[in-house]
N, C-alpha and C positions, 0 to 999 in steps of 0.2 A: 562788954558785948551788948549789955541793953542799953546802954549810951547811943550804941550808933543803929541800933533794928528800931529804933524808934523813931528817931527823925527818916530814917531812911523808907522804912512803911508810910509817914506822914508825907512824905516828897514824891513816892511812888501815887498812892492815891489824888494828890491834888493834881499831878500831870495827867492822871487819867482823866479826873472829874474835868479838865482845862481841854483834850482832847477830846474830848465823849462828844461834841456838839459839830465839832471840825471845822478847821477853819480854812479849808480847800473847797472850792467851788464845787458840786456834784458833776460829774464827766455824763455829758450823754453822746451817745453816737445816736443819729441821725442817719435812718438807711436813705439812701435816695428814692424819689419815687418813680416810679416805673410809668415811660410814656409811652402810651399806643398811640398810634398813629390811626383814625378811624378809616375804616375803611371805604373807601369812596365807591357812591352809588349813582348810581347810572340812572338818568335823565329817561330811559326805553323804560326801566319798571317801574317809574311812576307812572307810566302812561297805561299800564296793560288794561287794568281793570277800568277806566275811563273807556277805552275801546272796545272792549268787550261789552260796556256797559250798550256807548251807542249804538253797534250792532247787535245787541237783543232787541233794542227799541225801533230799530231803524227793519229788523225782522217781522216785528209785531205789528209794525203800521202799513207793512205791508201784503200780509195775510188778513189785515181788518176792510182792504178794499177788496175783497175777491169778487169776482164776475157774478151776477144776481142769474136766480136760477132759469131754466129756460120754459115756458111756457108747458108743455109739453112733459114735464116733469112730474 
């Protein structure tokens, strides 16, 4: 009986030590990635604050000519 649990321990370990490293490629799964589509911006809101801008200024130059006071005043 110890004739054959000897090589057969010796056979069992070396296919271990022979497997242990592997010699199958590592599997990976690769999720896809996920595409948004950006959301498309409209041409009117970059303009707001540009127009708001010109009419503060377009306000201001025109209360900076007000009518000069009247003699009498």
């Amino acid at each position: 009986m110890l004739k054959l649990t000897v090589p057969t321990a010796a056979l069992i370990a070396a296919t271990s030590m022979a497997n242990a490293g592997g010699m199958a490629d590592p599997v990976m799964i690769m999720e896809p990635d996920e595409i948004m589509a950006a959301a498309p911006s409209s041409s009117s809101a970059d303009l707001i604050i540009p127009l708001i801008l010109i009419a503060l200024v377009a306000a201001a130059l025109s209360k900076s000519g007000a009518a000069p006071l009247s003699p009498g005043a």
